[in-house]
N, C-alpha and C positions, 0 to 999 in steps of 0.2 A: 458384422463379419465381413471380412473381403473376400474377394473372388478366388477360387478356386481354378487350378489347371484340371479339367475331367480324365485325359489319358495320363497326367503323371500321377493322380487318384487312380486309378487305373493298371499304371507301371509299378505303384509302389506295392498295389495286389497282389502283382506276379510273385515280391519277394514273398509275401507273408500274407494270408487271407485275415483283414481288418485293420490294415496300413491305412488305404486308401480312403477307408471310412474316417478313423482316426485324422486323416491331415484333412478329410472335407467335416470336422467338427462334431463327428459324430462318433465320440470318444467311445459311449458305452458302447454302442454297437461293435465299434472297433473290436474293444479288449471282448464280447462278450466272442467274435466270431471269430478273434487267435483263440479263443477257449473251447468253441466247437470245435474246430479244425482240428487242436491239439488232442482232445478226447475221442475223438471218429479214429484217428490213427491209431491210439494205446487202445481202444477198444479192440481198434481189429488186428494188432500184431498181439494181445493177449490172447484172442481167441485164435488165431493161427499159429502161436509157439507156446501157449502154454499147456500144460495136461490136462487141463482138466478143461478146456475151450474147446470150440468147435471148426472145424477151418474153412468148414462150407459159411460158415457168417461167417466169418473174418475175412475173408474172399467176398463176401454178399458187398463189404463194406466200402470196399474199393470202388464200384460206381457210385456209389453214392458221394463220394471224397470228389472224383471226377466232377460231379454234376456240382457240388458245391463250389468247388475252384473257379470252375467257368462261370456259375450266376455271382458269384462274388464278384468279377473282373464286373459283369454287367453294371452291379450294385453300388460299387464303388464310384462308376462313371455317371453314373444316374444320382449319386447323390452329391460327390462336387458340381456337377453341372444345374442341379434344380437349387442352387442357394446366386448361382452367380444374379449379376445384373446384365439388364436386356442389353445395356453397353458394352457391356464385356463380352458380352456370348455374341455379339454382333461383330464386334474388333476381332475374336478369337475364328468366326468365321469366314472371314473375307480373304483370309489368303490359307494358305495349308498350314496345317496345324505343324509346329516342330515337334510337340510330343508324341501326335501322334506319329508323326518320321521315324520317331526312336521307336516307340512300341512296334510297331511294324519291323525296324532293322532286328529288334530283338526274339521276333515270332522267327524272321529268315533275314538273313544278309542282304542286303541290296536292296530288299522290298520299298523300307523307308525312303534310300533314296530317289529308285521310279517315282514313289507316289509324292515328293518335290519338284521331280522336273530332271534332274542327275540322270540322268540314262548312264553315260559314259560311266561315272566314278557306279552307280551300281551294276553294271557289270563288270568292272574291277572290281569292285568289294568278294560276288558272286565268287569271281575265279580267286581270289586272294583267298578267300576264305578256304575253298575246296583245297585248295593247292598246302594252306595250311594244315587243316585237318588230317589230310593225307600222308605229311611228311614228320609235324611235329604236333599234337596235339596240346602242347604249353603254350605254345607262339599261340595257335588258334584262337586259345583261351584269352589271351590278354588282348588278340587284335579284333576278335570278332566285338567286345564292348566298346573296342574306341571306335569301330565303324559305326555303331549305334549310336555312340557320342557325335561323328560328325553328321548322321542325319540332322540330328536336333541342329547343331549351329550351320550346316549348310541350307537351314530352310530360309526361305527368301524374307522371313517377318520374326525370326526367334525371338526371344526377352532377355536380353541380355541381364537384369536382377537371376534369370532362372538358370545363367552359363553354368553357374559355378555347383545348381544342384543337378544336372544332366551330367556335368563331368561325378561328382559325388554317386551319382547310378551306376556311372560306367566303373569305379572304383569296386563298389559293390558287386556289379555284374563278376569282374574281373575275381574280387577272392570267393566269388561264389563257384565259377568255374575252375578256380585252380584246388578249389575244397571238392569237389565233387567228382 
């Protein structure tokens, strides 16, 4: 097996709970946890829209979803990162992670790029974003994933084999936001 990226194991959580497993090799888990995730949701919009349901569960069920989302993010980074080698995970920490720059621009604008060294371009992002959100919420949508895109390649050590699947997220981020 090859090395594994832990935060784009991680990133790829956010779209869908058991991405992340699935690309760090750990297929059944993967599909078994889109099959949780999928089932805790129809559970509880059954029990909250259907007649004959209850909507105090179906409501119950909504933390629990919460709590899963989040140890999945955990789970996903804990298990691309326990397969890599001591070399990798040594080269991977010696200077700042780019995924993790992206994960971070994609929790909040600009964050990624403080936690590079960007001050400047992340306080532009910051106001760019606001300024967006504010006026046109389409522009927002397609600019706020290409700032998460230039954390990744503004970090000072990215991978350039991995340019073209960070732009491939931001693509993603993009019809995810304009779908939503």
């Amino acid at each position: 097996m090859s090395n594994r990226e832990p935060w784009l194991a991680t990133i790829l959580s956010t779209f869908l709970p058991g991405l992340g497993q699935i690309y760090s090799y750990k297929k059944v888990k993967g599909l078994l946890l889109i099959f949780l995730y999928f089932s805790l949701q129809i559970i509880a919009f059954w029990h909250i829209f259907s007649s004959t349901g209850n909507i105090l569960i179906g409501l119950s069920f909504f933390p629990f979803i919460f709590i899963f989302l989040i140890w999945n993010l955990f789970d996903a980074f804990s298990y691309a990162k326990s397969n890599n080698s001591i070399d990798f995970e040594d080269s991977r920490k010696a200077t700042k992670d780019p995924w993790l720059a992206m994960f971070l621009s994609r929790i909040f604008f600009g964050i990624g790029h403080f936690y590079i060294g960007k001050w400047l371009f992340g306080i532009f992002a910051v106001i760019l974003t606001i300024i967006c959100s504010s006026t046109s919420p389409f522009i927002a949508a397609i600019i706020s994933p290409y700032i998460a895109y230039l954390a990744y390649t503004f970090a000072p050590n990215h991978r350039e084999r991995s340019k073209n699947i960070a732009f491939a997220i931001a693509l993603i981020m993009v019809i995810l936001n304009l779908s939503s």
